[in-house]
N, C-alpha and C positions, 0 to 999 in steps of 0.2 A: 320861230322855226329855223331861223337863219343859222341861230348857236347849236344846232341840234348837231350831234357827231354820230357818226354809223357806224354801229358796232356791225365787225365782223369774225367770221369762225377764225378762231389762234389756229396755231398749228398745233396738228392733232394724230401725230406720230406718221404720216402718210400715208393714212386712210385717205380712202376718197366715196364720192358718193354714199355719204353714210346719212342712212334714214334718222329726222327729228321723232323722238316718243315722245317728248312731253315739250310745254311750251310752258311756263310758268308765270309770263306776266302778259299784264293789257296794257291798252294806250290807255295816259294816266296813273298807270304805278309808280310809285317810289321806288326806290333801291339803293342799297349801299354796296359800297366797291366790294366783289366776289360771290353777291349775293349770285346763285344761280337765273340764270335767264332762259337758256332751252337746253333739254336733256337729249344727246345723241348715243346712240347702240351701233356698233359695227360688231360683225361676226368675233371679234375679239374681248371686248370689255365697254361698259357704259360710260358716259361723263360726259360731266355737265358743261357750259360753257358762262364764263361768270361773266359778271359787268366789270368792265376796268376802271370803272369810277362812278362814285354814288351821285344822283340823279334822276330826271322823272323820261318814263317811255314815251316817248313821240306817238311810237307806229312802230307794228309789229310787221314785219316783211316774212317769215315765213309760217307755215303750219304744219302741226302733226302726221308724220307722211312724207315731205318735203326732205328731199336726199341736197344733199349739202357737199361740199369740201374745202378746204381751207383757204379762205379770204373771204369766202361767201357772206351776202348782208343778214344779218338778221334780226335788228332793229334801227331807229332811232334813238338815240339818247341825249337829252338837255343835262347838262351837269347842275348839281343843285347849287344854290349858295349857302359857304358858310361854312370849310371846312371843319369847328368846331362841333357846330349842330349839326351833326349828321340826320338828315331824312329817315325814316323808318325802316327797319330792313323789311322783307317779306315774312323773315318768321314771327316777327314785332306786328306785324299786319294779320297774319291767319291766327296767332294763341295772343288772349290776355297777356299783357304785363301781371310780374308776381308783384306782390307790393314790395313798395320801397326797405320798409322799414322787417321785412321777413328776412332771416338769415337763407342762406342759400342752402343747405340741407334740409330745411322742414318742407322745403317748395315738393319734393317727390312724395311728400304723405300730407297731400290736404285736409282741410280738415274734417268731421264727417258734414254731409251732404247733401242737398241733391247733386247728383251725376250729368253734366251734361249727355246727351245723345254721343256717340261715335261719329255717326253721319251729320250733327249740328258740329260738334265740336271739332272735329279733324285731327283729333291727337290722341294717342295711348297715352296713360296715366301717369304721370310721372316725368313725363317729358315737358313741362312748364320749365324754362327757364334755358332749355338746353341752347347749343351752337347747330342747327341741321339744317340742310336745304329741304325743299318740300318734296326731290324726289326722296330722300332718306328716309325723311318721316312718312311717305307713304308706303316704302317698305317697310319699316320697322310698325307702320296697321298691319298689311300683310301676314308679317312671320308674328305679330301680337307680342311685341317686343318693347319695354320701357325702356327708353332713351336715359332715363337716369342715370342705369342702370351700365350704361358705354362709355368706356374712356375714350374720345376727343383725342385724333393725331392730327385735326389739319391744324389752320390758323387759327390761332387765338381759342383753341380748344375745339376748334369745330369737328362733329361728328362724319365722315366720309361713310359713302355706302362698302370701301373698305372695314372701316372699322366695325360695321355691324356685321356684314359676313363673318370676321373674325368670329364675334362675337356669337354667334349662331352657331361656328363650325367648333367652338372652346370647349363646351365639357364632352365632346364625342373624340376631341384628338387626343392620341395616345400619348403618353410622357415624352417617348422619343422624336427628336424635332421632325416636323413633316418633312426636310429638307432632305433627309437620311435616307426616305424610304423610298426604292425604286417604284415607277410605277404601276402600277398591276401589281406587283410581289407581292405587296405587306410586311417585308421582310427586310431588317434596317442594317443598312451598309454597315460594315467593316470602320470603326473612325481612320481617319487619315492619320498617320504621322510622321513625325521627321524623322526619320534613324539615323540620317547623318547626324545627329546630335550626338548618342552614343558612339561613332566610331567611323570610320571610313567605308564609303559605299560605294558602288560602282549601277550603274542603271544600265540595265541590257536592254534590248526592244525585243516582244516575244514572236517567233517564228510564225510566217502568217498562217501554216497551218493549226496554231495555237491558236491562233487569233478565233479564226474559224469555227474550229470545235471546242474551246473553250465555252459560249455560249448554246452550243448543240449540246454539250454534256451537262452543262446547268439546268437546261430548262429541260433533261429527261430526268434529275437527280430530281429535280422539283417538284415534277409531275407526275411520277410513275414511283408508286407505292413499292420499293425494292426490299427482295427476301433474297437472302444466299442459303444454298442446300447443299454442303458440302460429302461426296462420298471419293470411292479410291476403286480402283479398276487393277486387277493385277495382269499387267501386260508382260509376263516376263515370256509365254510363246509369242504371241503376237510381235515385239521385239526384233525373237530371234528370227522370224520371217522376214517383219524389216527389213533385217540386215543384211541378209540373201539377196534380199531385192536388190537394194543398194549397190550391192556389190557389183552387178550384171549391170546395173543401169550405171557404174562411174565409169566402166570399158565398154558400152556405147559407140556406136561410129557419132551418134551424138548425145555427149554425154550429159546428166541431168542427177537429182538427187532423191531418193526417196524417204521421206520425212515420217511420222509419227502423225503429222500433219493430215494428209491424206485418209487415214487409217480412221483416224474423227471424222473428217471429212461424211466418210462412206455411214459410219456410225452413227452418225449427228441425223445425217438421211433417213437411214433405217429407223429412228427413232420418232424422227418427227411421222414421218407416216405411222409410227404407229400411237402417238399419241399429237393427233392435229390441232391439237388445242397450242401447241408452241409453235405452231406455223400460222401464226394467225397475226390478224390486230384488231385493237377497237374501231368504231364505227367514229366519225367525229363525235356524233350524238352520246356516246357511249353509251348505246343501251342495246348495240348488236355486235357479233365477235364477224370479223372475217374471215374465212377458211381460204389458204391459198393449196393449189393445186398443182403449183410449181415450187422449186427446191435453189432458192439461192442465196447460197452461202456467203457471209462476209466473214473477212478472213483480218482479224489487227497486224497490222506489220508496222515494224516501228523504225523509222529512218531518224537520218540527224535532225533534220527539223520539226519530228512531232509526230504523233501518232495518225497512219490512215489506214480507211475500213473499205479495200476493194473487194468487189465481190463476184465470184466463184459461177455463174449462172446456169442454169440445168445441171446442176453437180448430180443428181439422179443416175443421168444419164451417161459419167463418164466414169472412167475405171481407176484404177490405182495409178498406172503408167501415166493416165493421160492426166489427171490431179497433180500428181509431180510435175511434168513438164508446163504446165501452166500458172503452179505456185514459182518455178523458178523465173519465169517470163513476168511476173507481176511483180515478185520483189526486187526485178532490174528496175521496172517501170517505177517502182513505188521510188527508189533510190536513185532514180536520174529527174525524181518529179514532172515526170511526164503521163500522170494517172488522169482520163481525164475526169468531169462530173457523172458520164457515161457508167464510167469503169467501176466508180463505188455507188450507185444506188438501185434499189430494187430489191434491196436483200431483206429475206424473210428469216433469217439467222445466223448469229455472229458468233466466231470463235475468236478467243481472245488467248495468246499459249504464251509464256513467258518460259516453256521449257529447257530454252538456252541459256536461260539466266541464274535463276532458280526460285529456292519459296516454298512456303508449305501451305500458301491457300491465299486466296486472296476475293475481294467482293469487286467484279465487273459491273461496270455502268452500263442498263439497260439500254439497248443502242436503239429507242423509239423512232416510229411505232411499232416498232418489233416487240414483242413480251418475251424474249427471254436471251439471254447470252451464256455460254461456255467458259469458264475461266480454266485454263489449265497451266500448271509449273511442272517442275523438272519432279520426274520420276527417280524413284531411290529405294534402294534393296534392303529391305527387312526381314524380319523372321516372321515368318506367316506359321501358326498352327493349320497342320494339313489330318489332321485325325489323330495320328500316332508318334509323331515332333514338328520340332520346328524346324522350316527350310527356309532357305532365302528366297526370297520370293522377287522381282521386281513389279513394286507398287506405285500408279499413276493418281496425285490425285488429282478430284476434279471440283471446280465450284460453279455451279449451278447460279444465275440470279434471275428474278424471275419478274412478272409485274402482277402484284397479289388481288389485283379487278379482276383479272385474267387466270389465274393458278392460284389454287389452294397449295399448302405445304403436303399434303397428301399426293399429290398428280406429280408434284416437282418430284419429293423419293422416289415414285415409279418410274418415272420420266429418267433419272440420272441410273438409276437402278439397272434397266434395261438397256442402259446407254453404255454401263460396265459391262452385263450378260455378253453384251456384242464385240464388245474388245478385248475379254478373256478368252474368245475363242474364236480366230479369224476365220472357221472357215463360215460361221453366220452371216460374217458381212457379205456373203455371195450368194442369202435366199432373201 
């Protein structure tokens, strides 16, 4: 008893108090160096703890249940004699030796039989001969898995309860390396490359409101089944109204601008009361629509560092004048970056107008969980057939995108349809 050495728990990544599941030897076992001794589980990953050298168990110090941490006792061990003859391992102890003189290939298809029992024998078929500790092999009863059948990455070809997970998770993983695939997506990254290889690069860092809604825009591109429904609105009175406005409101004792903006604004309103199915969202369940009762509008305004969606609140309730002077007071705010979280959410529908720039149509990203956005560009004079020629006409178009759980392509034409009716003729926006 004197030579007997006390094995204690290695270090084990700085876990602590981590529960023993299995105990694998008694006093009186053999073993050989790395043979497993007790199996530990922390809320992260399993493993074994092995013997550091071959030898017989004195006394077992702890049991099944028994929370541990690193230095902790958890046997006796006599070293054996005779570094040549090694003592028996434990899988040498639980399965027959194959014979000597059998090649090691025929050992997985014995020959025919009686069958030992499962529950006498302790081993799936096949696995005579193999490198496994006894927790492995009693996963690999579990999942009804031949050990033969597994390549061997630990020592000396030993099978790890890694290698059989592998082995379990192989014919259901897809060609592309799991490594690639975010999680939850299913959807396999972009590969990396060097471009500096081809030519000279420069590396920007992206604007934090990039940062931001780069991910907001991906996972509504992701999730929301998008349809663009594009029509055109001939605003050439409405326009010239505008511009009346405009006029009055730049001589002002305080002066402000009246936009095009506004004019959707009122229309976008008028529209969704009359078709409430675009002022709505899913339910998280998604199996009931929400109807809102209130009108607030997010408006895209595009500054130097990236796009933001403030939004508009009780727009219902306010008029043309007061629309103007409150898009001017946001797009200060949006371009001194002082918009707060406040300022842009809430919003039950978004316009998105690139009409300063130009374009002849473009597909908005559904600004979820809102179901539907506005896309509008720069208006431009064509020749409209009016019964008996052609006159110039100035035509707005519009894109529509929609979330198709939510809107059929039927509901979207009505919906933009009526959204033109109202801007062809300002004076609708006022019933």
């Amino acid at each position: 008893m004197s030579d007997a050495t006390e094995v204690k728990v290695p270090d084990i990544g700085g876990f602590s108090e981590v529960p023993i599941i299995e105990v694998h030897v008694n006093p009186g076992d053999q073993v050989n160096a790395e043979d497993p001794l007790v199996t530990l589980e922390s809320d992260k990953a399993t493993m074994d703890v092995p013997a550091p050298a071959a030898g017989s168990v004195v006394d077992v110090l702890v049991k099944v249940g028994d929370q541990v941490s690193e230095g902790a006792p958890i046997l006796l061990l006599t070293p054996g004699d005779g570094a040549l003859v090694a003592p028996p391992s434990l899988v040498e102890q639980q399965e027959p030796a194959p014979a000597a003189t059998a090649p090691a290939p025929t050992v997985a298809a014995p020959a025919p039989g009686p069958v030992p029992a499962p529950a006498a024998a302790g081993v799936v078929a096949g696995t005579l001969g193999t490198h496994a500790g006894p927790s492995v092999r009693r996963m690999a009863r579990e999942f009804d898995i031949d050990l033969g059948a597994v390549t061997g990455t630990g020592q000396k070809g030993r099978i790890t309860k890694g290698d059989l997970l592998s082995y379990v998770r192989g014919p259901a993983t897809p060609p592309a390396p799991a490594a690639t695939i975010p999680a939850g997506a299913g959807i396999p990254e972009i590969p990396a490359q060097d471009f500096a290889k081809f030519g000279a690069v420069t590396a920007r860092p992206l604007s934090r409101i990039k940062k931001l809604s780069g991910p907001f825009l991906h996972r509504s591109w992701l999730n929301v089944p998008h349809v663009t429904h594009n029509d055109e609105a001939d605003i050439t009175e409405l326009d010239r109204y505008r511009k009346e406005l405009d006029t009055e409101a730049k001589t002002a004792k305080d002066p402000y601008r009246v936009t095009l903006l506004a004019f959707l604004v009122k229309a976008a309103v008028s529209a969704l009361k009359a078709f409430p199915e675009f002022n709505s969202s899913l339910s998280p369940d998604k199996d009931a629509l929400i109807l809102k009762d209130y009108y607030n509008i997010g408006i895209a305004v595009d500054t130097p560092d990236g796009l933001v969606v403030p939004v508009v609140s009780d727009a219902d309730r306010k008029g043309i004048v007061d629309l103007s002077r409150e898009f001017g007071a946001i797009s200060a705010k949006a371009r001194d970056g002082k918009l707060s979280p406040a300022d842009m959410s809430g919003g039950t529908f978004t316009i998105s107008s690139l009409g300063g720039i130009g374009g002849t149509g473009f597909t908005p990203i559904v600004n979820a969980p809102e179901v539907a956005i506005l896309g509008v560009v720069r208006s431009r004079t064509a020749p409209v057939w009016n019964g008996s020629e052609f006159a110039p006409r100035l035509m707005l178009p519009l894109s529509l995108s929609y979330d198709h759980r939510v809107i059929d392509g039927a509901l979207a034409a009505r919906f933009a349809r009526h959204l033109c009716h109202l801007l062809e003729d300002d004076r609708r926006l006022l019933l």
